[in-house]
C-alpha positions as CSV (number, residue, x, y, z in Angstrom):
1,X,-75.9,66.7,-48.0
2,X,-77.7,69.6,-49.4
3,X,-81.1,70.2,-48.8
4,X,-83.7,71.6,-51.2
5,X,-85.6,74.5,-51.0
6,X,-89.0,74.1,-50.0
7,X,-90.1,75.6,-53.4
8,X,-88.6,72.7,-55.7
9,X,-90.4,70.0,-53.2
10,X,-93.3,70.5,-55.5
11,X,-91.3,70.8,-58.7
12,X,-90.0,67.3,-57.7
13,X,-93.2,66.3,-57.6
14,X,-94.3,67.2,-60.5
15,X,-91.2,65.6,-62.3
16,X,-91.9,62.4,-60.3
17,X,-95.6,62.0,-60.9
18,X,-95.3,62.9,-64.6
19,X,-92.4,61.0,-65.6
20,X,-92.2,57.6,-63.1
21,X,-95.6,57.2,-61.4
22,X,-96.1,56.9,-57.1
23,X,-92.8,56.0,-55.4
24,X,-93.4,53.4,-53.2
25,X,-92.5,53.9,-49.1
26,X,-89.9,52.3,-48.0
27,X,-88.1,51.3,-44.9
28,X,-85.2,53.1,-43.2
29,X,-82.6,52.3,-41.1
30,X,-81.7,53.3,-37.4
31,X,-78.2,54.4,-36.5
32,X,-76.2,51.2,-35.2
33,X,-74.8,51.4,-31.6
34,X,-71.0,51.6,-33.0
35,X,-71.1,54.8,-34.3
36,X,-67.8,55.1,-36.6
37,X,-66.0,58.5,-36.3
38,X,-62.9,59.7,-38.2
39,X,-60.0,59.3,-36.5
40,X,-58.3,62.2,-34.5
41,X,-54.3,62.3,-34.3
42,X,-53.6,63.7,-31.0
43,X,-50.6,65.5,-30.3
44,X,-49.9,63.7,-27.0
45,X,-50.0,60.3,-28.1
46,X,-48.6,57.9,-31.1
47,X,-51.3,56.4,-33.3
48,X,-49.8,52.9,-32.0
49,X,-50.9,54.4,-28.1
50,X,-54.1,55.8,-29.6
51,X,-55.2,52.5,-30.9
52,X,-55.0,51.2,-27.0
53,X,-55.7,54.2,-25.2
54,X,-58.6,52.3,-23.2
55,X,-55.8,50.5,-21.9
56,X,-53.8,53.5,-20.5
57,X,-53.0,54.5,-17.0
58,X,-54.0,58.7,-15.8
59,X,-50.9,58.8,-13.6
60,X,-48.4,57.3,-16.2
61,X,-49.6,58.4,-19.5
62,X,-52.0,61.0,-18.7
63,X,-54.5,59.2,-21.1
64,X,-58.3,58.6,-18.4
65,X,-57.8,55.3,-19.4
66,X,-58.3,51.6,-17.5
67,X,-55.2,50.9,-16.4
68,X,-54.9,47.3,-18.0
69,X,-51.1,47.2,-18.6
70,X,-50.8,48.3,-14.9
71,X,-53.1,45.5,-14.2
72,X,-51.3,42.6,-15.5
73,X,-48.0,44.0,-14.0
74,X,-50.2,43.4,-10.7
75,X,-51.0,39.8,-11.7
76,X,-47.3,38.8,-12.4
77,X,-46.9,35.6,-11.0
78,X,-50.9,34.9,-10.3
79,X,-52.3,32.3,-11.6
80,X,-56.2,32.6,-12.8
81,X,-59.2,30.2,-14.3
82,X,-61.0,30.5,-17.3
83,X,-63.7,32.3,-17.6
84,X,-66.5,32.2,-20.6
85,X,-68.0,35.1,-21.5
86,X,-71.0,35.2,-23.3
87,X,-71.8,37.8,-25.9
88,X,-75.0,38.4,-26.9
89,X,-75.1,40.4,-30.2
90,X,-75.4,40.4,-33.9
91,X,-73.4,37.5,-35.1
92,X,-69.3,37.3,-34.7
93,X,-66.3,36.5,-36.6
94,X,-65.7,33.4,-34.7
95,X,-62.5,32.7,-37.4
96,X,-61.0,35.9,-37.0
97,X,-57.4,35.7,-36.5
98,X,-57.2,37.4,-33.2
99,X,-60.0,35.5,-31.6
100,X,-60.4,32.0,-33.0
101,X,-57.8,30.6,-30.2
102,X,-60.2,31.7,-27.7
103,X,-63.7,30.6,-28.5
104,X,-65.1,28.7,-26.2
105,X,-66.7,24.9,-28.1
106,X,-69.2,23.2,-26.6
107,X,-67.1,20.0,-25.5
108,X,-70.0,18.0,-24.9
109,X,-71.8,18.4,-28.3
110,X,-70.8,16.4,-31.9
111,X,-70.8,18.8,-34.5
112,X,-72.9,18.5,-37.6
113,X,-74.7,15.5,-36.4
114,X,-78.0,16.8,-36.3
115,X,-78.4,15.5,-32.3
116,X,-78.8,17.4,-29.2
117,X,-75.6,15.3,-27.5
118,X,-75.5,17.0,-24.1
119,X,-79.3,17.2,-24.3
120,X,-79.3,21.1,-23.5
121,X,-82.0,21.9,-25.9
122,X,-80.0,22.7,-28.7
123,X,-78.8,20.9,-31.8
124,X,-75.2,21.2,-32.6
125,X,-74.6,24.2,-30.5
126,X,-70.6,23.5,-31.0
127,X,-69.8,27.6,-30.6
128,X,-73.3,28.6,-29.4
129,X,-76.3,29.7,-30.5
130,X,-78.2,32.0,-33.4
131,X,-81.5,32.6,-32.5
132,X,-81.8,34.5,-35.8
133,X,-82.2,31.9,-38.0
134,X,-80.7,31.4,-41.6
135,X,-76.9,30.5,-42.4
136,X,-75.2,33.7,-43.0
137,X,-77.6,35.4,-44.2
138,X,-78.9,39.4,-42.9
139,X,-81.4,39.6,-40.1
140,X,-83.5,42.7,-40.9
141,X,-85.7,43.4,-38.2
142,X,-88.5,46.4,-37.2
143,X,-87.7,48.4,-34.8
144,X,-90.1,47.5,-31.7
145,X,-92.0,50.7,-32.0
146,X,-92.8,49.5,-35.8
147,X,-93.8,46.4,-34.1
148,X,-96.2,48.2,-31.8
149,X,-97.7,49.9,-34.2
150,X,-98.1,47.2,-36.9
151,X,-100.1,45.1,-34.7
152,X,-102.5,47.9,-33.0
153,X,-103.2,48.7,-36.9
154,X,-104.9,46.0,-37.5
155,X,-107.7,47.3,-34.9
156,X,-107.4,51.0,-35.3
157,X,-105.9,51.8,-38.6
158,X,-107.9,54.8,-39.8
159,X,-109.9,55.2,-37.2
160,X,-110.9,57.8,-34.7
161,X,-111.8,58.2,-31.2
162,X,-115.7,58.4,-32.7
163,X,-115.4,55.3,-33.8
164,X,-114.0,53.2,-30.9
165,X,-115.9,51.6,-28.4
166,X,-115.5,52.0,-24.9
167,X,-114.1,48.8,-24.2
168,X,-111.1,49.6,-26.9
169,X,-110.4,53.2,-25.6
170,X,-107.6,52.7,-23.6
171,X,-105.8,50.4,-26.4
172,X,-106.4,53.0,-28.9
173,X,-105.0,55.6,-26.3
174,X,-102.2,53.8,-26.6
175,X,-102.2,53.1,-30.1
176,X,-102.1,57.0,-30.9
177,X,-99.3,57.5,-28.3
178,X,-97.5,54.8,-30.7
179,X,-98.1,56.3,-34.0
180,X,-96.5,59.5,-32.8
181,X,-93.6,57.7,-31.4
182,X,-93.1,55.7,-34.6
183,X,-93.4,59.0,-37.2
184,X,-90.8,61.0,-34.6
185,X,-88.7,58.3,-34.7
186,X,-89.0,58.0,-38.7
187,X,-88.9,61.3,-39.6
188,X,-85.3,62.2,-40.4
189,X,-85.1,58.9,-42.4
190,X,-87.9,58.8,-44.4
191,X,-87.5,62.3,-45.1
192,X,-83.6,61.3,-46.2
193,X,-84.9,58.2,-48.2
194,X,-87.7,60.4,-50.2
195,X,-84.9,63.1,-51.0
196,X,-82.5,60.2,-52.3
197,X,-85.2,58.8,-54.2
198,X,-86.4,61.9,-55.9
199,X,-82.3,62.7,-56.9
200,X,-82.5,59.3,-58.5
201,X,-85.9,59.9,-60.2
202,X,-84.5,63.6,-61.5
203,X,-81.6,61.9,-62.5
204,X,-83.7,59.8,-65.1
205,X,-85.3,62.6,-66.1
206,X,-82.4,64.3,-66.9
207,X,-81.6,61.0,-69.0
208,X,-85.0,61.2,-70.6
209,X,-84.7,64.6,-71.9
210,X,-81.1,64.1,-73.4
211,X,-82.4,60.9,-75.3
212,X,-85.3,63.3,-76.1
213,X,-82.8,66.1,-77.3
214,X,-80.7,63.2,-78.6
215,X,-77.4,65.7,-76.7
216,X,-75.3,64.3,-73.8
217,X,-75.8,67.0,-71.6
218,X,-78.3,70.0,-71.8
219,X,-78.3,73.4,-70.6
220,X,-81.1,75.6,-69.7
221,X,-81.1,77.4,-73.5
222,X,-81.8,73.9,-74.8
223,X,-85.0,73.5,-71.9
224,X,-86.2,76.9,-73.4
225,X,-85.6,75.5,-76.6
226,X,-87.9,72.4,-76.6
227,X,-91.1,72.4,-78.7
228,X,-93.0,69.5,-78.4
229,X,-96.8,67.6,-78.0
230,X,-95.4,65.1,-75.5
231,X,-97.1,65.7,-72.6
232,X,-94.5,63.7,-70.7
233,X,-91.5,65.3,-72.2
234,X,-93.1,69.0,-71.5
235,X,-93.6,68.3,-68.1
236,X,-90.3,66.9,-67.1
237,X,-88.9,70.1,-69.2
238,X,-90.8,71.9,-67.5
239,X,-89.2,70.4,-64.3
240,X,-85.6,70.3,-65.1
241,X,-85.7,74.2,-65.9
242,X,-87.3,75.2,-62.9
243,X,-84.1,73.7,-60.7
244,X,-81.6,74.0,-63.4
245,X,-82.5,78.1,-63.5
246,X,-81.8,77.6,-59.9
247,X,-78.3,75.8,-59.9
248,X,-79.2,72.3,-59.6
249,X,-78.0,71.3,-62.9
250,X,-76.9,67.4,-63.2
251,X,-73.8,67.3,-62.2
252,X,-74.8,68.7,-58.3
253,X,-77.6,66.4,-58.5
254,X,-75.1,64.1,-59.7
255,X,-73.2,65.4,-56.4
256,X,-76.0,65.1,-54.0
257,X,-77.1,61.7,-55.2
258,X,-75.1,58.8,-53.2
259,X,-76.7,55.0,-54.5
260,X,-75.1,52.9,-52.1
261,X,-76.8,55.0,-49.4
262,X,-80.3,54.6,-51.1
263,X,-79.8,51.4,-51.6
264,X,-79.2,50.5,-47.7
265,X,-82.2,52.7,-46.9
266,X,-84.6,51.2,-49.2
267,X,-83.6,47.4,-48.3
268,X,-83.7,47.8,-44.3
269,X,-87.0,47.1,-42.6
270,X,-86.9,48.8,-39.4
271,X,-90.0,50.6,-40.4
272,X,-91.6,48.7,-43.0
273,X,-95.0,47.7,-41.0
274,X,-95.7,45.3,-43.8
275,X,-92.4,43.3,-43.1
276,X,-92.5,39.8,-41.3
277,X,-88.9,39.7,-39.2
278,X,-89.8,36.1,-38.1
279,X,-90.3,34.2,-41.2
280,X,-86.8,33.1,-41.7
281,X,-86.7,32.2,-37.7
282,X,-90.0,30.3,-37.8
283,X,-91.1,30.5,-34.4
284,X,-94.0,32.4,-32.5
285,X,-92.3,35.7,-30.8
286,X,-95.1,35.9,-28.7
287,X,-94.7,32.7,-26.9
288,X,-91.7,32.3,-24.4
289,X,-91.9,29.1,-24.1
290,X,-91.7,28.3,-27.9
291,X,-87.8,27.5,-28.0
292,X,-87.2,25.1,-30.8
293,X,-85.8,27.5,-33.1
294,X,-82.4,29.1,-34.4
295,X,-79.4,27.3,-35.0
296,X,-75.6,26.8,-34.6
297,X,-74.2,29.3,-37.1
298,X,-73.3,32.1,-35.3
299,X,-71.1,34.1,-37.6
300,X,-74.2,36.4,-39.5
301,X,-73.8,38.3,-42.5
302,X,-70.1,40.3,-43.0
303,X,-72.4,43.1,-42.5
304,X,-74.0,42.5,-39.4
305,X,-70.7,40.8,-37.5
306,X,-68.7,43.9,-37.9
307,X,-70.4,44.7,-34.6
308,X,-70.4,41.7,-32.8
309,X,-66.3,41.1,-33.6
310,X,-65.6,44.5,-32.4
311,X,-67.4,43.9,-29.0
312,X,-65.5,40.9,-28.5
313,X,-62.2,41.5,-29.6
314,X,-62.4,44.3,-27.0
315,X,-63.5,41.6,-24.2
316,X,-60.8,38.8,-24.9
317,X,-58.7,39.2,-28.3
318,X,-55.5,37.0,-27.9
319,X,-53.2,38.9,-26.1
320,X,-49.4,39.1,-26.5
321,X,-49.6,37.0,-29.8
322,X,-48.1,39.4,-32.4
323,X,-51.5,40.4,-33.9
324,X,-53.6,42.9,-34.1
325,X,-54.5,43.9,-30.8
326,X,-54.9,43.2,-27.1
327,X,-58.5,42.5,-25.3
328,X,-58.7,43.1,-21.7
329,X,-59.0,40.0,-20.5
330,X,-56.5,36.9,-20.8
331,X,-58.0,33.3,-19.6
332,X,-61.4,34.0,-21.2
333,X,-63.4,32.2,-24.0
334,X,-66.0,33.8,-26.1
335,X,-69.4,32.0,-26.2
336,X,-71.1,33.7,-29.5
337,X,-75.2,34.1,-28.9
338,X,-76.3,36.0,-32.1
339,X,-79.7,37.6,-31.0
340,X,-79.2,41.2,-32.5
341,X,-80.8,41.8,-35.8
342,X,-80.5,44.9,-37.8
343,X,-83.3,46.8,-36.1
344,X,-84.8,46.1,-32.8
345,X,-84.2,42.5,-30.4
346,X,-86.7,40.9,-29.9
347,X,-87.2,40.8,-25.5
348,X,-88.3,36.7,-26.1
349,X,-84.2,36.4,-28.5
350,X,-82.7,38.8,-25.0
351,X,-84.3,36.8,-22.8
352,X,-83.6,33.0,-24.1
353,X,-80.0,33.9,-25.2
354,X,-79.3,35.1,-21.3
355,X,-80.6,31.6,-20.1
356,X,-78.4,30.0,-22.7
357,X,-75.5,31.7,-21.8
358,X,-76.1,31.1,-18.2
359,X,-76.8,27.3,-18.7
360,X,-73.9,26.5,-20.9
361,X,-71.4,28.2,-18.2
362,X,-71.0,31.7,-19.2
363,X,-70.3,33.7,-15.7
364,X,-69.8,37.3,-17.6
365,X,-72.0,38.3,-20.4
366,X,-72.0,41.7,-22.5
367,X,-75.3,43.1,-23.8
368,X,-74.3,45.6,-26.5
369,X,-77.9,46.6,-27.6
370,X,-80.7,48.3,-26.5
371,X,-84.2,49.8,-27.6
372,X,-86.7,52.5,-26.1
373,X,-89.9,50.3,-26.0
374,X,-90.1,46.7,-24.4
375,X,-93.3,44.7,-24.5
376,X,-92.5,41.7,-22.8
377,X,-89.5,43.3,-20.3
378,X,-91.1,40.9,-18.0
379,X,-89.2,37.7,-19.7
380,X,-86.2,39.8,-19.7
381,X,-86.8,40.4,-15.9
382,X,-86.8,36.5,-15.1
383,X,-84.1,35.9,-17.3
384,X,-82.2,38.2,-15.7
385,X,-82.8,37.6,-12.4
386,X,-82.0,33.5,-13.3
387,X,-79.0,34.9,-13.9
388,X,-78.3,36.3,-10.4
389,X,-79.6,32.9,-8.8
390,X,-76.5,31.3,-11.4
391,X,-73.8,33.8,-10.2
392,X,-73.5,35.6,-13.6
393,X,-72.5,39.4,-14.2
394,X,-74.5,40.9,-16.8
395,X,-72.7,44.1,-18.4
396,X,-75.6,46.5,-20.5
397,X,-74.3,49.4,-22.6
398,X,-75.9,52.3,-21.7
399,X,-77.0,53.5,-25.0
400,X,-76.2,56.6,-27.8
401,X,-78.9,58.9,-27.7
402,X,-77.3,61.8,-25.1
403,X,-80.0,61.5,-22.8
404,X,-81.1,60.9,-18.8
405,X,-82.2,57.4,-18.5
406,X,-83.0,58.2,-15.2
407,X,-86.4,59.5,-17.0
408,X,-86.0,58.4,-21.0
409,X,-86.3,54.2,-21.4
410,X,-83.6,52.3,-22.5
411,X,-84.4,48.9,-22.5
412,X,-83.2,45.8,-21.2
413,X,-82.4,47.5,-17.9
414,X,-82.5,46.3,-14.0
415,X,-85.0,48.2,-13.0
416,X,-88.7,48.7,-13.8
417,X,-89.7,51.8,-11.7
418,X,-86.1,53.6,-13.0
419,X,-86.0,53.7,-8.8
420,X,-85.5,49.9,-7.6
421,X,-83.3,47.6,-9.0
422,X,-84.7,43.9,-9.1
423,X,-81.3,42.3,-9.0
424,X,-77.7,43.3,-8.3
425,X,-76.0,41.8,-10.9
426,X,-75.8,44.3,-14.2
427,X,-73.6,46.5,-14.5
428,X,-74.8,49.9,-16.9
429,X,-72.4,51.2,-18.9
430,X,-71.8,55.1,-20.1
431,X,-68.9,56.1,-22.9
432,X,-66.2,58.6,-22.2
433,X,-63.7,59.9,-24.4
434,X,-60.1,60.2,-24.2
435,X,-60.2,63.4,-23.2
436,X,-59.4,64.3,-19.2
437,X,-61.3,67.9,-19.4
438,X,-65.0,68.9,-20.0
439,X,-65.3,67.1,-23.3
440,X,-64.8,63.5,-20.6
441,X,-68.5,62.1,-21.1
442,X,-68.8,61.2,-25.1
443,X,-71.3,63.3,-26.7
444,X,-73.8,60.7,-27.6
445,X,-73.5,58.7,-24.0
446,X,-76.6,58.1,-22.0
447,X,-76.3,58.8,-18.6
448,X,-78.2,58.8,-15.2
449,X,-77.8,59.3,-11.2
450,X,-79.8,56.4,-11.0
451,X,-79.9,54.0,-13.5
452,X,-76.0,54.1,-15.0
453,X,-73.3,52.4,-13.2
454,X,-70.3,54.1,-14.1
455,X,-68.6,55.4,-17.1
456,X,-65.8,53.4,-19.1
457,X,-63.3,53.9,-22.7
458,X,-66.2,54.2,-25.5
459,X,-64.8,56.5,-28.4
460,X,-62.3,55.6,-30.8
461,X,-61.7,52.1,-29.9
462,X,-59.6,50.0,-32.2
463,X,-60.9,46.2,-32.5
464,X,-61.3,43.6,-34.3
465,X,-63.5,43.9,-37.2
466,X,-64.4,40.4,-39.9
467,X,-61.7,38.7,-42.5
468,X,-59.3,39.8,-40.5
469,X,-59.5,43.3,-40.3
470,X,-59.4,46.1,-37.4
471,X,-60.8,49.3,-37.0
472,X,-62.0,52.2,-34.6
473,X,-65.9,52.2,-33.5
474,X,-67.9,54.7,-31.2
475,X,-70.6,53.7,-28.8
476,X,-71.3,52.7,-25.3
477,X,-71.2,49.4,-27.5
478,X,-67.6,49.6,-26.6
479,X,-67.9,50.9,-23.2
480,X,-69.8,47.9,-22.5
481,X,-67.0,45.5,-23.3
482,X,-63.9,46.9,-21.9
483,X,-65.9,46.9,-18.4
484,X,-66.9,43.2,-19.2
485,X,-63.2,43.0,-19.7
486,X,-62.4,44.1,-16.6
487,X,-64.9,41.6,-14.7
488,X,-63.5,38.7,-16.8
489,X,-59.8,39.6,-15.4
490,X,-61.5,39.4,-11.6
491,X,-63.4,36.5,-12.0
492,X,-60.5,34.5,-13.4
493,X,-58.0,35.7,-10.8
494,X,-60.7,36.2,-7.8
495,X,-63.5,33.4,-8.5
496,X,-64.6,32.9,-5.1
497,X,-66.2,36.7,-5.8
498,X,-69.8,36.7,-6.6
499,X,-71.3,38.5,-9.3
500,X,-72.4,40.6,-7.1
501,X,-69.0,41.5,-5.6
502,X,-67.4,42.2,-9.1
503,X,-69.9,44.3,-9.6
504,X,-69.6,46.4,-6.7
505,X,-65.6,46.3,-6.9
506,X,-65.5,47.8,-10.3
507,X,-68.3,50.5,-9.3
508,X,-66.1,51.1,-5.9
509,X,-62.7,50.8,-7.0
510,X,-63.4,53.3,-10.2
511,X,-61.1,56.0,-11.1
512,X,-62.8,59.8,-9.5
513,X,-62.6,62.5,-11.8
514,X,-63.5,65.7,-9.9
515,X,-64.4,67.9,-12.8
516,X,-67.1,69.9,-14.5
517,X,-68.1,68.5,-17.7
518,X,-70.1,68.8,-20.7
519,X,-73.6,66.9,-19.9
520,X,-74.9,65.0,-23.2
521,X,-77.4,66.4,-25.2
522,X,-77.3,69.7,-23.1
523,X,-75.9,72.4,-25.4
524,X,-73.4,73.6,-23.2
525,X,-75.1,72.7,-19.8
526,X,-72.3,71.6,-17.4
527,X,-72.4,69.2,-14.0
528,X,-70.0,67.5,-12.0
529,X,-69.1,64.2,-13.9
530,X,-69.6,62.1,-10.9
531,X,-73.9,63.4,-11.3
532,X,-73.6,61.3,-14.5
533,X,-74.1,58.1,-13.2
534,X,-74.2,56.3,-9.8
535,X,-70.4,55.5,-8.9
536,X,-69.6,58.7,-11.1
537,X,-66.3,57.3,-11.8
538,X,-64.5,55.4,-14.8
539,X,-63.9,51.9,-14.4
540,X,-60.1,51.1,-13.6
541,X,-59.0,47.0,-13.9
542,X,-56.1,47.5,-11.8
543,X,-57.7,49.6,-9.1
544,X,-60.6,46.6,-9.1
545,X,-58.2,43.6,-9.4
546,X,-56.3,45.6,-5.8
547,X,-59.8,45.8,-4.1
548,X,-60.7,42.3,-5.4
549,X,-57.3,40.8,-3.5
550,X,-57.7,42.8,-0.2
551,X,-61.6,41.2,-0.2
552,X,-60.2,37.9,-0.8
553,X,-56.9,37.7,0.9
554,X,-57.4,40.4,3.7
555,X,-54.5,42.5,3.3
């Protein structure tokens, strides 16, 4: 997009305040976790392979992929047990054509009903759970920061240190540290929303002056031109000749002005500090142990599932049925848990949809989300570690934002301290790209010696997407799925294996690639790849699924 001078910021002001009054501040959106990238041909590799080159084999295709296909020519002849899977996430496609054969229904429950049959807690929880509220309908959030700062303003708003007591100093403290958190984090989009707005108020003006002019496009000899008392009409004149003497005549701001865009930016909420999140959900976020609320429609807007069906299909799509595509894992059912809005989750939504999951017989769950601030991490702490006392894997995308989480946050995450992990069954997952040389590590991965488990396929990956559809996302959103694909395929085959196991099997039995690459976020900085996280390798299923029969059969 084209940027305007600094000069014309105050000619746009002018035009605005003279012609359309105060524009109003509105909320802006974060980028989402699947980052979508146009598509790359590669020389060494049909589109057809490119769609599944997380599936690939190093030594047989020279693609760093997981070495799935190798991995069911291992398990010829084996016989494995279902598994459910859990995924936690925005809402999901449940009736898309390559995963409706494999979602897992709640057996024990009468749909539509209105009862809790199997007494679990939840009414008519036939597919699982939304703890979103509404039936198919968007789930704008804040982001947490937004949340932070919204309810310290109602103390501190306007205030300064002068005027605090002593009592309320360290709050405050904390307060300020929050405000400056919020406006870095809301710079680039409010200064993005503001520029869209002011092309759209310019391009009225420009629609003014030709009613004015009664012509259907104007030129700068017809702004000279204009005699007139209007004061209005003078001033936004006055305005229009100022940019269109320096090339910004309507058709570039026609250019430069993109409506759908402005449109998304003005209706999300992720930093509206006036905006209630929980009024459609109808339940106090501050109390864990308020649980009646959500419901059994776990699909979510067409908007908002586009996220959810692409972690999923990666997991578990049907395999070998003529469709589509592949997921990792065969003898797996999808448990939907739709706990992701569009902005930040909430840690009570993380924290209840884990102990779902766990309860209702989900022994793998993914966790495609994440957020950099995390009020009540303690809930998220017990649930997790209720998971570990129930046998159940926990797989965490790393995050997007190409830095050490070995010193940024990224919440939920296993450790408090970044040092000590409080339980030993999460698995943190960093992106890598197709390609086996320095540009290896995806360019907006996370990473961390400490705190990231091991790397896995997380650019370009082609999944399933709602009505139907497929498509290619970015993100350790898809990272995080094709190494929950992997445990699925060792649980079902290996199921005396503890959570635990699987996750040291796939952080052991990893592919090592002993190479200098390009760190994230460094500019040019290079380490060894195996720096970038604590088994510095990329997962491999058929490496695991070897490691996983010699533990259980000795040989």
């Amino acid at each position: 997009m084209r940027i305007f001078k600094p000069l014309y910021v105050a000619v746009l002001a002018t035009i605005i305040l003279s012609s359309c009054g105060t524009v109003k501040n509105m909320a802006v959106p974060t980028m989402d976790t699947a980052v979508n990238i146009n598509s790359t041909k590669l020389g060494i590799v049909s589109e057809e392979q490119f769609n599944h080159w997380a599936h690939a084999d190093l030594v047989t295709d020279t693609i760093p992929g997981m070495s799935v296909d190798k991995a069911y020519q291992f398990l010829e002849g084996k016989k494995g047990v279902t598994v459910v899977v859990g995924v936690i996430d925005s809402g999901i496609d449940i009736e898309h054509e390559d995963l409706k054969d494999v979602v897992w229904t709640n057996t024990k429950e009468i749909a539509g009903n209105g009862i809790d049959d199997d007494n679990n807690g939840y009414i008519d929880d036939i597919h699982g759970w939304n703890f979103l509220g509404g039936d198919g309908v968007a789930a704008p959030e804040q982001l947490e920061i937004t949340r932070l700062v919204a309810k310290l303003n109602i103390r501190f708003e306007g205030k300064t240190i002068e005027d605090i007591s002593e009592e309320e100093k360290v709050d405050f403290e904390k307060y300020e540290e929050y405000l400056k958190a919020y406006e870095a984090s809301g710079t680039k989009y409010f200064q993005e929303l503001q520029q869209l707005q002011q092309l759209a108020i310019i391009k009225q003006v420009f629609k003014s002056v030709k009613k004015h002019l009664e012509k259907e496009s104007v030129t700068i000899e017809d702004l000279e031109a204009v005699n007139t008392d209007d004061s209005q009409i003078k001033a936004q004149v006055e305005g229009l000749l100022g940019l269109m003497q320096n090339g910004y005549n309507e058709d570039v701001i026609t250019e430069m002005l993109d409506l759908d865009r402005l449109e998304k930016l003005s209706n999300n909420k992720n930093y509206d500090l006036n905006f209630d999140g929980r009024a459609i959900v109808g339940d106090n976020p501050e109390d864990i142990n308020d649980t009646k609320y959500g419901n059994g429609f776990v699909i979510g807007s067409i908007e908002e599932e586009s996220h959810g069906t692409h972690v999923s299909g990666i997991i578990l799509a049907s395999r070998n049925n003529g469709i589509g595509m592949s997921g990792v894992a065969n003898n797996a059912k999808l448990m939907a848990v739709r706990a992701v809005p569009d902005g930040d989750e909430r840690d009570k939504d993380v924290a209840l949809a884990i102990r779902y999951a766990v309860d209702n017989g989900a022994k793998v769950i993914n966790m495609s989300f994440g957020k950099s601030f995390s009020p009540n991490a303690n809930w998220v702490f017990d649930a997790l570690k209720y998971a570990e006392a129930h046998d159940v894997l926990l797989v965490h995308a790393a995050g997007n934002d190409s830095k050490d989480i070995d010193v940024s946050n990224n919440w939920p995450n296993d450790s408090a301290d970044k040092m000590n992990e409080i339980v030993d069954n999460v698995l943190t997952v960093g992106a890598m790209s197709i390609n086996n040389d320095q540009n290896l590590p995806a360019i907006f991965s996370n990473y961390g010696k400490r705190n990231v488990d091991v790397f896995a396929p997380g650019v370009q990956i082609y999944s399933t997407v709602p009505q139907n559809k497929y498509a290619k996302f970015s993100g350790t959103s898809m990272a995080a799925p094709e190494t929950a694909g992997v445990a699925t395929l060792v649980r079902s085959y290996y199921p005396q294996l503890s959570a635990s196991q699987v996750k040291h099997i796939i952080m052991n039995s990893g592919t090592e690639l002993n190479m200098e690459v390009l760190v994230p976020g460094k500019k040019g900085e290079k380490a060894a790849f195996s720096t970038l996280s604590i088994a510095g390798k990329v997962v491999n299923a058929y490496n695991a699924l070897v490691l996983a029969d010699k533990m259980v059969n000795g040989k």
